[in-house]
N, C-alpha and C positions, 0 to 999 in steps of 0.2 A: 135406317134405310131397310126396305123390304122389298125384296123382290121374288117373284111368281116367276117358279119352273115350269117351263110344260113340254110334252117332250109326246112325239108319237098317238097324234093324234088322229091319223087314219078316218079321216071325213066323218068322225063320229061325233056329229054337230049335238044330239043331246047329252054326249057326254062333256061336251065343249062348253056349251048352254049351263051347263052343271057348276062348271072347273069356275067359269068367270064368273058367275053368280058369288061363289065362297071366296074368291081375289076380294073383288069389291067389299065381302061384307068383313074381310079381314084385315082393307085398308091397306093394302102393297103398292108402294109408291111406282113398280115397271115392272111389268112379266117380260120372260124372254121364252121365244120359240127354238126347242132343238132340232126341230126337223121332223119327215114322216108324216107330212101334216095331209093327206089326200086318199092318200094309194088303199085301195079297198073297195068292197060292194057294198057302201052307203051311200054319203051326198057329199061329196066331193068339191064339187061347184058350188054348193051352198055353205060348206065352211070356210072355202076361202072370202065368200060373201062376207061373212062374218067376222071373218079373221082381219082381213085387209083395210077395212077403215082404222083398225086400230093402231096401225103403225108400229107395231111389236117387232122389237129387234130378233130376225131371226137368221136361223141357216138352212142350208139344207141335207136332208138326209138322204141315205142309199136310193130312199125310193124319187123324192126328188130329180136326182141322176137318170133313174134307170126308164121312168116315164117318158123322157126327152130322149129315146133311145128311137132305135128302129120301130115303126108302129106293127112290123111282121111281127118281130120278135119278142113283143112283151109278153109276161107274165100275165092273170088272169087279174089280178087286184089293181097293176098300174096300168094295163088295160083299158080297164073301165074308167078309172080317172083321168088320163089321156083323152078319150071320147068324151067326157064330160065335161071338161074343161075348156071354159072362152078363151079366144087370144090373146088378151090381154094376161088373163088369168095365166098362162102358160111362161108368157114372157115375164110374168113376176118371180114364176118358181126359176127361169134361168139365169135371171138375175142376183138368185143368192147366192152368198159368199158360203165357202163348207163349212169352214172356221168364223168367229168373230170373238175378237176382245174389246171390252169392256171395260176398263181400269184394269183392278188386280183380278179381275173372271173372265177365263176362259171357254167361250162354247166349240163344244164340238157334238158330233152326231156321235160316234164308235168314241176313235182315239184318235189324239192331236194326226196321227197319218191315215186314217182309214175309218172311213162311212162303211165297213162292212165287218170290222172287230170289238171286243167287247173289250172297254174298260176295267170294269168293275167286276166283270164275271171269267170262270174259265169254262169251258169245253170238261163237261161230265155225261156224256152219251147217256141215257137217252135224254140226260136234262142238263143242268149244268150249275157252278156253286160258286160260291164267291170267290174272288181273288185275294191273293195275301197282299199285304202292304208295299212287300220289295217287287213284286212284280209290275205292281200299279204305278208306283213310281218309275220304275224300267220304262213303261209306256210312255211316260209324261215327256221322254228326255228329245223335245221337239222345239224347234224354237219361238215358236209361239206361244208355247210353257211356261220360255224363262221369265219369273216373275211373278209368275201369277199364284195369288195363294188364293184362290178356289177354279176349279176346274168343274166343268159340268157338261154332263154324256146320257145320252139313252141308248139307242138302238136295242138292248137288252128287252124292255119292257119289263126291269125288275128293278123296284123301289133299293137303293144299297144307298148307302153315307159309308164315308171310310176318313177318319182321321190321317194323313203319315206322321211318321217322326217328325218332320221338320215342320208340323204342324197347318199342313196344305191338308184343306178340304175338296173330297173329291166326292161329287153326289150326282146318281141318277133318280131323278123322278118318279122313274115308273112309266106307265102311258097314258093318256088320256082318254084313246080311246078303245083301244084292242089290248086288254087283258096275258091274254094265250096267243102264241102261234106254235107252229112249224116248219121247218128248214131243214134242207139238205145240205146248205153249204154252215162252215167247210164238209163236216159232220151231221150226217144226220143227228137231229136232236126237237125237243120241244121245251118250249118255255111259260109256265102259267102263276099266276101271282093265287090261285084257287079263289078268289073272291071274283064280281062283278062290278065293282066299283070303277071310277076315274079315278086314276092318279095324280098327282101333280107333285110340288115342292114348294115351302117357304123359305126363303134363304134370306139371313138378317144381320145388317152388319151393327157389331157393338164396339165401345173402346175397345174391348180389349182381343177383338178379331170378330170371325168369321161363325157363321150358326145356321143351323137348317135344320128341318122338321119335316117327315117324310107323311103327305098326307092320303085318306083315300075319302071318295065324297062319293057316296047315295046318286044313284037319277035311273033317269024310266029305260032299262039297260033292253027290257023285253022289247019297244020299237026298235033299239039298232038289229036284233035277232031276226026279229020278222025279215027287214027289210034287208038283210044279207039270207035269211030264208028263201023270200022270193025271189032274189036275183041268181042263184044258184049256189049257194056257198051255205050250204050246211055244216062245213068245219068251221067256218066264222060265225054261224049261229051259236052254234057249241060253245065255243070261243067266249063270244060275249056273254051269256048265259051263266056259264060256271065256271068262268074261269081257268079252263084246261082246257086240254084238247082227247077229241073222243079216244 
């Protein structure tokens, strides 16, 4: 059994174009979506074009949420996906569940309680590092958890795998299609993988448990740049470009 992570894909359809091109040629029997899939000045509407025939078990992420919000009060990135978005397309993202299990895998966006915390990572101003073992397991103790020996999280946009003691696999992806950002909450900080690549994940089960391969895949990064260029986001240019943020 193989299954395709993908996690934060921020309407970044040629790096989407990219991720499932390298699914297929590597033969994974079910990708699953973690959320973040829209929010951003790309195509928006056009990923979910793409997304949505395929029936990929997904959830959804912070930004998910926060687009279905007051249309006063949005941010610039769910914004634009908001206005881009058909109605139909709309009532499919409110239709997802935050959580979803799977057999023995757990999806979530953050952690089992919160689309807006990091699993795998801690709070290192102005960046941030990975988390220790016993804290990540501290997280886990939800009850949608118990049981499950693999757990799988983005919201970070930083590729981590972490073994625990008791032998539970906890893996984020990375992102598919937004590299770098910045945020204020809780903490000011930024987060960049320094590469221009999509992310994604193989996750594969054998007799004797659970495995995963933290991948990053090549595609034409400079059309997402232009086209958050010209929409006004030259920190998203940046972004996809190299990786960091200016």
């Amino acid at each position: 059994m193989r299954i395709a992570v993908l996690s934060d894909i921020h309407g970044n359809l040629p790096a989407l174009e990219a991720v499932l091109a390298d699914i297929e040629r590597r033969g994974c029997d079910l990708a699953l979506n973690l959320g973040d899939i829209v929010s951003g000045p790309l195509w928006p509407r056009q990923t979910l074009e793409r997304l949505l025939p395929l029936g990929l078990p997904t959830i959804a992420g912070n930004h998910e949420r926060q687009l279905l919000g007051d249309p006063a009060g949005l941010a610039a990135s769910d914004a634009h996906a908001r206005q881009a978005l058909e109605p139909a397309q709309l009532d499919w993202i409110r239709a997802l569940p935050p959580r979803l299990r799977i057999g023995e895998v757990l999806l979530c966006h953050g952690t089992p309680d919160s689309d807006l915390d990091y699993l795998l990572d801690e709070l290192a101003p102005p960046g941030i590092r990975a988390a220790d073992a016993a804290t990540v397991a501290a997280r886990l103790h939800h009850p949608d958890a118990a049981g499950a020996r693999v757990v799988l999280c983005g919201h970070s946009h930083t590729p981590r795998l972490l073994r625990l003691d008791d032998g539970r696999l906890v893996l984020n992806p990375g992102s598919v299609g937004l590299p770098a950002f910045s945020t204020a909450r809780p903490l000011p900080h930024s987060v960049g993988t320094g590469t221009a690549e999509a992310r994604y994940a193989v996750l594969e089960r054998h007799a004797a448990g659970w495995d995963a391969e933290l991948l990053a895949v090549p595609y034409p990064f400079e059309a997402a740049a232009a086209r958050a260029a010209d929409l006004g986001r030259p920190d998203w240019a940046h972004a996809l470009r190299h990786g960091r943020m200016p």
